[in-house]
N, C-alpha and C positions, 0 to 999 in steps of 0.2 A: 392171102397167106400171111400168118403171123410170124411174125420176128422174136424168137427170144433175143434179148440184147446181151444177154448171159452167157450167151453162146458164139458170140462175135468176137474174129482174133482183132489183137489191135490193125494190123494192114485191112482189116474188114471197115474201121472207122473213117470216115470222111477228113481228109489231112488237117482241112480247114477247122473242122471240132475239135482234133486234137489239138490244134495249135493255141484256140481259144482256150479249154481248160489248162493247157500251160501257163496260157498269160493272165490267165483268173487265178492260180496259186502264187505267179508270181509277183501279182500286184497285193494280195492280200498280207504278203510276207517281204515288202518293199521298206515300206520305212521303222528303223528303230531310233529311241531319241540318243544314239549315240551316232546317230550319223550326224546329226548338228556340227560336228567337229568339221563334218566335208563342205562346210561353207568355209569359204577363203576369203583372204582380205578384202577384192574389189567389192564382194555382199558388202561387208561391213562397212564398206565405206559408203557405197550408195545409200544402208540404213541410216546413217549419219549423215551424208547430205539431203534425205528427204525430209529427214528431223528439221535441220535449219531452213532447206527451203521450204517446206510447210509454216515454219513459223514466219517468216522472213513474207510471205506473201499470204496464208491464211488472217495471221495476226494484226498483221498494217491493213488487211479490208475490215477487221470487226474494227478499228481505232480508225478505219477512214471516213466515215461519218461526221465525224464526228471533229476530227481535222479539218475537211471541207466546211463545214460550217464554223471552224472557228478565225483559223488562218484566212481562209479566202469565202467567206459571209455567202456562202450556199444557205439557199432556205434547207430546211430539215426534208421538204418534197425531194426536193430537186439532190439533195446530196445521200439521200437514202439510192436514187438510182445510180447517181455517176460511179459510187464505189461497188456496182455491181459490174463496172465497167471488165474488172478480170477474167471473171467468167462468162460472161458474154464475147469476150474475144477466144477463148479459148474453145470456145463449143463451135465459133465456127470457122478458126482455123485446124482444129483436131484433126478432123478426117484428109485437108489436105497436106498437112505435115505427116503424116501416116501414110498416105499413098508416096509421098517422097522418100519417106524410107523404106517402104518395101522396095521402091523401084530402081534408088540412088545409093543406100547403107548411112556411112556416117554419124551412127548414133551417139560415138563418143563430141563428135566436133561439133553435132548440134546442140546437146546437151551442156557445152561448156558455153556455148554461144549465148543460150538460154543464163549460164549463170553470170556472164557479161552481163546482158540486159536488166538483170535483176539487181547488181550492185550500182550500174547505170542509174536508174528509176531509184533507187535509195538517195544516193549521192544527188541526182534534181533534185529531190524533196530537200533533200536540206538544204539545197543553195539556195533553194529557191524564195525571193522575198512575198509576202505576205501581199495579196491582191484582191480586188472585187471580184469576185467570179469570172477571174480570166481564164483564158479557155486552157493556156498553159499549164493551168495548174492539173489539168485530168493527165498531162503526159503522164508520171508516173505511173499510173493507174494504166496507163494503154501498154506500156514497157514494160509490167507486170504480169500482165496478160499473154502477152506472147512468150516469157519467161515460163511463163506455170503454164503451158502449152506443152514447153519441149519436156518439163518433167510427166505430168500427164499421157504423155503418149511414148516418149523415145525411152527416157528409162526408167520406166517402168515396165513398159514391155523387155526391156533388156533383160529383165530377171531369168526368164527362163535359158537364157545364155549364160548365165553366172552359175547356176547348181544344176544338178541330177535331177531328172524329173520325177525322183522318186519322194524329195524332199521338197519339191516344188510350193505346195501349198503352206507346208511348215514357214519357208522363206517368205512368202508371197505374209502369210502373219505375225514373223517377228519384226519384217520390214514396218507395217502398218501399226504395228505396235511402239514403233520408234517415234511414229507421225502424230499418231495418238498423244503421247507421253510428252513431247516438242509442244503442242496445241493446249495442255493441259499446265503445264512447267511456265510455260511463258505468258498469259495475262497478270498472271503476280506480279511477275518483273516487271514488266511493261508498265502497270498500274503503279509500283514502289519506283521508279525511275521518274513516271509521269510526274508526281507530287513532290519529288523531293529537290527537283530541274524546274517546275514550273515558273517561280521568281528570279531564277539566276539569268544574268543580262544574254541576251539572244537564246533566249529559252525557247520562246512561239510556244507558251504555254505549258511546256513540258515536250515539245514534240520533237525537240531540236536532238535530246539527246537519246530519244525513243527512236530517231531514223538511226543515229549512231550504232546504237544496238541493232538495228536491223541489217548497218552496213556489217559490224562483224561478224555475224550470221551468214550472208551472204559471201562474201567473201570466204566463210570457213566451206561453204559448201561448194564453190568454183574450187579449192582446193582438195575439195574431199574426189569430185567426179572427177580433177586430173591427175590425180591417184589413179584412179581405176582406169585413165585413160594408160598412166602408162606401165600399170603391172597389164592390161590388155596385149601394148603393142611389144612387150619387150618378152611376157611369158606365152602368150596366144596369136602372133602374130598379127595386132589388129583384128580381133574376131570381131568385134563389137561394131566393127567400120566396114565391115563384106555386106553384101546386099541380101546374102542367104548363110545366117552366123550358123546354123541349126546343122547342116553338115560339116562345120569344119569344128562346132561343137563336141561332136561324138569322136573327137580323135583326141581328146581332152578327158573323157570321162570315161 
């Protein structure tokens, strides 16, 4: 027997198809660019601390080569791998800093923890004096790692607790457009800083005041995440620190 569909009342339609052509008109007519405005400060300020920590630990591995072999007499073999030390620790603490926050929450507290270690790991490099390929000197490199861990995994996934998932993707590429622009903005400086410090007394070639710039960086970015740590716990109750933000999310938007 054939079915006209033409002839079907809506209680004739299966609930479950009506409910998907609802939510097919309404994702189609989800975002306009005038909702940008319903990003709120904590967005803004993670876009801003991902800018510095991208620079802050992208930019010290493309100049760590090259450090290692000057400061502490890495052959060019050997100091091409130890500055890939960041990400090698990152890929393989990822997935266990991940199951800890699905299981524990605390994104805001690891996140700042993360930007501890990162200003930590600046601050060694510069105290640190000039050595034969002492083994001391890959700390920073290993304290960087675990830093660009917690941004990688805790907040970044945080994003979709900061906006409407209607705007989701829009944030998800104004964010990475900040990281972009930080990774582009900053080998100039670096390079005009490097040469213009290189003769000045405790220079270490230029690098003395190239960690400095990495310290203020750093530092702006642990203050940019306790920002958003506390417009979280003061306007959201700690969402960002529940173990499941996503339901207490929706009583927000």
């Amino acid at each position: 027997m054939t079915i006209d569909p033409h002839s079907l009342d809506d209680d004739d339609i299966n609930p479950l198809q009506k409910t998907t052509f609802k939510q097919g008109e309404d994702i189609e007519e989800s975002f306009k660019c005038k909702d940008i405005k319903l990003l709120e400060i904590p967005f803004w300020l993670t876009c801003l601390s991902c800018m510095c920590t991208y620079i802050a630990v992208i930019n010290f591995v493309v100049v760590g080569s090259a450090m290692l072999q000057t400061r502490f007499h890495y052959s060019p073999v050997d100091a091409g791998f130890y500055f890939t030390l960041p990400y090698l620790i990152s890929a393989f603490f990822s997935p266990f800093l991940g199951w800890f926050v699905d299981k524990k929450g605390h994104r805001m507290t690891i996140t700042l923890i993360g930007s501890v270690l990162m200003i930590v790991a600046h601050i060694y490099m510069l105290l640190m004096p000039d050595c034969d390929q002492c083994w001391a000197s890959l700390g920073p490199f290993i304290l960087l790692g675990l830093s660009y861990t917690t941004y990688a995994v805790v907040l970044w996934g945080a994003l979709p607790y900061m906006v409407e998932a209607r705007i989701l993707g829009t944030a998800f590429g104004i964010c990475t457009t900040f990281q972009n622009l930080g990774t582009v903005i900053a080998p100039p400086i670096i390079g005009a800083i490097q040469d213009a410090t290189r003769d000045l007394p405790y220079g270490q070639a230029g690098y003395f005041y190239v960690e400095v710039f990495f310290i203020i960086l750093s530092i702006a970015a642990f203050f940019f995440n306790f920002g958003v740590y506390l417009f979280d716990r003061k306007k959201r109750q700690n969402l960002l620190q529940s173990v499941n933000p996503m339901n207490e999310f929706e009583r927000y938007t």
